[in-house]
C-alpha positions in Angstrom: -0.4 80.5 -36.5 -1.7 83.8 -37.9 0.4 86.0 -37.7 -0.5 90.2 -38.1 2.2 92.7 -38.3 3.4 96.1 -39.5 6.5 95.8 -40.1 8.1 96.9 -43.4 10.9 93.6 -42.9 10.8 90.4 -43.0 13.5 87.7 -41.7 12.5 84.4 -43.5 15.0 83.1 -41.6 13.8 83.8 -38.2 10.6 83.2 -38.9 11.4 79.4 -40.7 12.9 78.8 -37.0 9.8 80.1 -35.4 6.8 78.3 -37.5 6.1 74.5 -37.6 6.4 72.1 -40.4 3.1 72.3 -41.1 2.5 75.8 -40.0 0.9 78.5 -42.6 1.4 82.5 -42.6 -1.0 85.0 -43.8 0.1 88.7 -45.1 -2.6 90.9 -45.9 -1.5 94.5 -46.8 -2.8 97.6 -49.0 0.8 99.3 -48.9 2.3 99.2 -52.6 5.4 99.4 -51.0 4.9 96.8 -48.6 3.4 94.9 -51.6 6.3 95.2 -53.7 8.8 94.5 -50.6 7.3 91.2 -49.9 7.2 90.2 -53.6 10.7 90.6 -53.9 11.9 89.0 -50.7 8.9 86.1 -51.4 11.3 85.9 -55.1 15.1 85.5 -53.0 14.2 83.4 -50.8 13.9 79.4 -50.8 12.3 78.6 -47.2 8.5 79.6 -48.4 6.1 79.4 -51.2 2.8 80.6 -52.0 -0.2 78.6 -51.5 -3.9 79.4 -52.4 -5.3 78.6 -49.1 -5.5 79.5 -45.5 -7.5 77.9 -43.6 -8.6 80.8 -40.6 -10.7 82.7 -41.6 -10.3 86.7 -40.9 -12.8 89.5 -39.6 -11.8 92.8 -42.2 -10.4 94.9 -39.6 -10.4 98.5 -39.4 -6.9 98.8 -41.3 -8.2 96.6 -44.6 -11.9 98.9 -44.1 -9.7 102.6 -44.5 -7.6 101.2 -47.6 -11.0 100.1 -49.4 -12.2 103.4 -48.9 -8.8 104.8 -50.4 -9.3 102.8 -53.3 -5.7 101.0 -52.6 -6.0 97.4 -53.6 -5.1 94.8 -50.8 -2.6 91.8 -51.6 -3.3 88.4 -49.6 -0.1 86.6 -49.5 -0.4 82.8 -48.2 2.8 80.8 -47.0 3.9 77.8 -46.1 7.4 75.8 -45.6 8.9 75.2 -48.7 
């Protein structure tokens, strides 16, 4: 499953329900707030870690093309069931 959002939230909860065991999540984001968001909820929560690898590979969209160009740094985040 790859999954792309915006949203500024995330339910660990609701989404453990939603991926399978051996189902993988991808978060790539150039928002320092977003950044910091996900680092904290990724440090409460016990339902997924970080892994180094992802196997789908991605095209850099438009969104990840504009933040370069803003000099913002992008943040890959790669989970899996804990």
């Amino acid at each position: 499953m790859h999954l792309i959002t915006t949203c500024y939230y995330f339910d660990f909860q609701n989404l453990n329900q939603k991926i399978l065991e051996t189902g993988k999540i991808e978060i790539i984001t150039d928002s320092k707030t977003y950044q910091k968001h996900i680092e904290n909820v990724l440090n409460e929560q016990k339902l997924f870690k970080q892994i180094d690898s992802f196997e789908i590979s991605y095209e850099i969209s438009t969104f990840h093309n504009k933040g370069l160009k803003k000099g913002h740094e992008i943040r890959r985040y790669v989970l899996a069931k804990a």
